[in-house]
C-alpha positions in Angstrom: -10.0 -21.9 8.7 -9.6 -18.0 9.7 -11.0 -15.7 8.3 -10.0 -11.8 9.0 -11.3 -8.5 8.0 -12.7 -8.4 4.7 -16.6 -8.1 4.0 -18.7 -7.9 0.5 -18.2 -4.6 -0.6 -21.4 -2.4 -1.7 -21.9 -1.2 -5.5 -18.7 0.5 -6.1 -16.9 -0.2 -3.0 -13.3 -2.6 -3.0 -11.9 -3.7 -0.1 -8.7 -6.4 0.3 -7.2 -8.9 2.6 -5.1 -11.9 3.4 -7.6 -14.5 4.6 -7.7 -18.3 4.9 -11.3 -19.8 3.0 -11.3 -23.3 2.2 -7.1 -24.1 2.1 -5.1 -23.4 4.5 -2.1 -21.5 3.4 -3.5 -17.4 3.6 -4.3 -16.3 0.2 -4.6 -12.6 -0.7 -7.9 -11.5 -1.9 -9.3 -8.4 -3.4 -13.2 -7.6 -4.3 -15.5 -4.5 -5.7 -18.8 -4.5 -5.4 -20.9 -3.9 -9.2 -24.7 -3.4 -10.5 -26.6 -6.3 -10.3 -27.2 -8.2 -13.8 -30.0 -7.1 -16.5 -33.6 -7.0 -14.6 -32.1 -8.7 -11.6 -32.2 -7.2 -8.0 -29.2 -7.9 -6.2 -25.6 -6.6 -6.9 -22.7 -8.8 -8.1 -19.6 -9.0 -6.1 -16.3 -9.7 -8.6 -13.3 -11.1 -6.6 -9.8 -11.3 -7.2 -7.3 -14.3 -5.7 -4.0 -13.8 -5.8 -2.5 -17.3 -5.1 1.2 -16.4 -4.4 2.6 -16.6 -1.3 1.0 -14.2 1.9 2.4 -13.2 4.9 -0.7 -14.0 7.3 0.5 -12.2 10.0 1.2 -9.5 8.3 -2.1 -7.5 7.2 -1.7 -4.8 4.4 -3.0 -1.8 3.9 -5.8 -1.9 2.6 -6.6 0.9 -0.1 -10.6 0.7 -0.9 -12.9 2.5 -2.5 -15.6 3.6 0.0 -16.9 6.5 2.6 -14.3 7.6 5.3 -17.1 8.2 7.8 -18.3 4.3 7.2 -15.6 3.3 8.8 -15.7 -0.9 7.5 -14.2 -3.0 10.9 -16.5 -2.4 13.2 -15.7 -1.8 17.0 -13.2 1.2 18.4 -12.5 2.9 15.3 -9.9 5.8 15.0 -10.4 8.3 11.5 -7.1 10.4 10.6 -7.1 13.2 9.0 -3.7 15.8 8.3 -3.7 19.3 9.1 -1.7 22.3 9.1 -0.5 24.1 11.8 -2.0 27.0 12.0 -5.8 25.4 11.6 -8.3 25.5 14.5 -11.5 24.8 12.3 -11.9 21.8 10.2 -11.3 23.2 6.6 -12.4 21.7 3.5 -13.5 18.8 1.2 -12.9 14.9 3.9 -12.4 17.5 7.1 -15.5 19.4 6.6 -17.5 16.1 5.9 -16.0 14.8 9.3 -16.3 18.7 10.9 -20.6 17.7 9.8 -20.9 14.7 10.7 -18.8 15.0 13.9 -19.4 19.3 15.4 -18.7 18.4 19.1 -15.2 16.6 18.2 -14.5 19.7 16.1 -15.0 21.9 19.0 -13.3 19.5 21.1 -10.2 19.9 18.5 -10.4 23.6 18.4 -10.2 24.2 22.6 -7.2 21.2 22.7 -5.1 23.4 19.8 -5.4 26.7 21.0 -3.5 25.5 24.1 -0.7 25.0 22.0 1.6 28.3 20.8 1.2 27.6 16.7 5.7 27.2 16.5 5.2 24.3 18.8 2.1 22.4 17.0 3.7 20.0 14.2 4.0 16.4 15.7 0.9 16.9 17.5 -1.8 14.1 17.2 -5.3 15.9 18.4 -7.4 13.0 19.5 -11.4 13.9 20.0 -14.0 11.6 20.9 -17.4 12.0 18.4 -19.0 8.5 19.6 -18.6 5.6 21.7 -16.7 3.7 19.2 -15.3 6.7 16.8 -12.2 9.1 17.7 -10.6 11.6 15.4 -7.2 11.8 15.5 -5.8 15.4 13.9 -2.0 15.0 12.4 -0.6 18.1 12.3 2.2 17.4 9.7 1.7 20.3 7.4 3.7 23.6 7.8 1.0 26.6 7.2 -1.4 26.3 3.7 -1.7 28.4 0.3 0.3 28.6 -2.8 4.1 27.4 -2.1 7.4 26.6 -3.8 7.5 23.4 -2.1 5.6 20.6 -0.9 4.1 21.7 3.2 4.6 18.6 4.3 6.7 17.4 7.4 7.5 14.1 6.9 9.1 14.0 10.9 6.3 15.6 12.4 3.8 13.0 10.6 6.0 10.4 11.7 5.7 11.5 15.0 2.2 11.5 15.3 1.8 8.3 13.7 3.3 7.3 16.5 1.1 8.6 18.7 -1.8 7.4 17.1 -0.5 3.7 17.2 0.1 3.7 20.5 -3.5 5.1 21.3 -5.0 2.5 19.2 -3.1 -0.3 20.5 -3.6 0.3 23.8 -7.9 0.6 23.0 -7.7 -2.2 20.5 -8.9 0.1 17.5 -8.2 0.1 14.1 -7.1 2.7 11.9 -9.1 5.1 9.2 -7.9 7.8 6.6 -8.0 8.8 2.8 -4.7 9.3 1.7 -3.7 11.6 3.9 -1.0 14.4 2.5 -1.4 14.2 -0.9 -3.5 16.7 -1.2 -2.3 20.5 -0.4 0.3 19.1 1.2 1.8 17.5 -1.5 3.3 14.7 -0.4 4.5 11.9 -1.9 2.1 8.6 -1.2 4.8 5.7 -1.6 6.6 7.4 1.2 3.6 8.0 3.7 2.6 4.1 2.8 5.9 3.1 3.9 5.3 5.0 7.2 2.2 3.7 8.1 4.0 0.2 7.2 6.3 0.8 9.8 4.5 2.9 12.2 1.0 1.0 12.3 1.0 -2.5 10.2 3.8 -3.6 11.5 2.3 -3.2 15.1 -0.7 -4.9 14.2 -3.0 -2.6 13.8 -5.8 -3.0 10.7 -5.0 0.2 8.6 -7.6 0.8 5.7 -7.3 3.9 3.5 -10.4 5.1 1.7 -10.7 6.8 -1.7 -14.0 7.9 -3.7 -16.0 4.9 -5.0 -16.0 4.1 -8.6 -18.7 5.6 -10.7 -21.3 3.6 -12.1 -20.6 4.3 -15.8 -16.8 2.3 -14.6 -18.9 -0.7 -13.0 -21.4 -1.3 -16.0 -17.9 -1.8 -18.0 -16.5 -4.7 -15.5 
């Protein structure tokens, strides 16, 4: 029986995986954490098992509903975050909650990038050290910020430091952190960033886990 990376999610939290429990063909399985019952203490954990056929040695992506900068695994961990070209401080909303938690690897970013002429910048991966087990690894796939026509985007140059970051995190033995990057001001398209970290990162063996905001508590008192 193996088991690999999931753990019970806290109130609000999902998480997924292809794991082996009592048979022994790998079965996919997906939980979320919810409020304990009526005058009870502890929280209820609902879980989902997909009994169609797995690919064990093949680990999706797994999309969850927790914090970014709780990184799940455990060990070397590596958080990715995308960011324009022309940025040397960490802007808004997940980069200024990483810029807080993390100031020295944002300083750390900021000395690295200004070495670099800003024409020359996309397909850069930025890695900084903020712990003994965390790095952050800055993608700069966007093409400048603001109000545009189209999407900023770079598909390439994320490509390219996807890449980058896979080999980094091979060669430690991390795994891999992120909301879903480029969707936001970037405006890219998710199915096609999935697809890259498929390619670049999963299919190199690396545990990928993209986090989005957990679900409110009105949503769990429904399940």
């Amino acid at each position: 029986m193996r088991a690999l990376c999931i753990v019970a999610p806290p109130i609000g939290h999902t998480d997924r995986a292809v794991e082996s429990w009592v048979t022994d063909p790998a079965t996919r399985i997906e939980c979320v954490g919810l409020t304990a019952y009526p005058e009870r203490v502890y929280p209820r954990v609902a879980e989902l098992v997909r009994f169609d056929e797995a690919q064990e040695k093949h680990i999706p992506i797994r999309l969850l509903h927790g914090d970014l900068l709780e990184p799940r695994n455990g060990g070397k961990e590596i958080i990715c975050q995308l960011v324009n070209d022309k940025a040397v401080k960490w802007g808004t909303g997940v980069a200024r909650k990483i810029a807080k938690r993390f100031p020295d690897a944002e300083e750390a970013y900021a000395e690295q990038v200004k070495q670099i002429p800003q024409h020359d910048r996309l397909e850069h991966a930025i890695l900084s050290k903020a712990s003994e087990d965390i790095t952050i690894a800055r993608l700069i796939g966007q093409q400048g910020f603001g109000p545009s026509l189209f999407p900023r985007i770079r598909y390439s140059a994320l490509q390219s430091c996807l890449e980058r970051v896979a080999d980094h995190a091979v060669s430690t033995g991390a795994s891999i952190h992120m909301p879903k990057i480029g969707t936001g001001s970037a405006r890219g398209d998710w199915s096609t960033i999935e697809e890259m970290l498929d390619n670049e990162m999963v299919r190199a063996g690396l545990c990928v886990t993209v986090y989005e905001v957990p679900l409110k508590r009105v949503q769990l008192e429904l399940l």
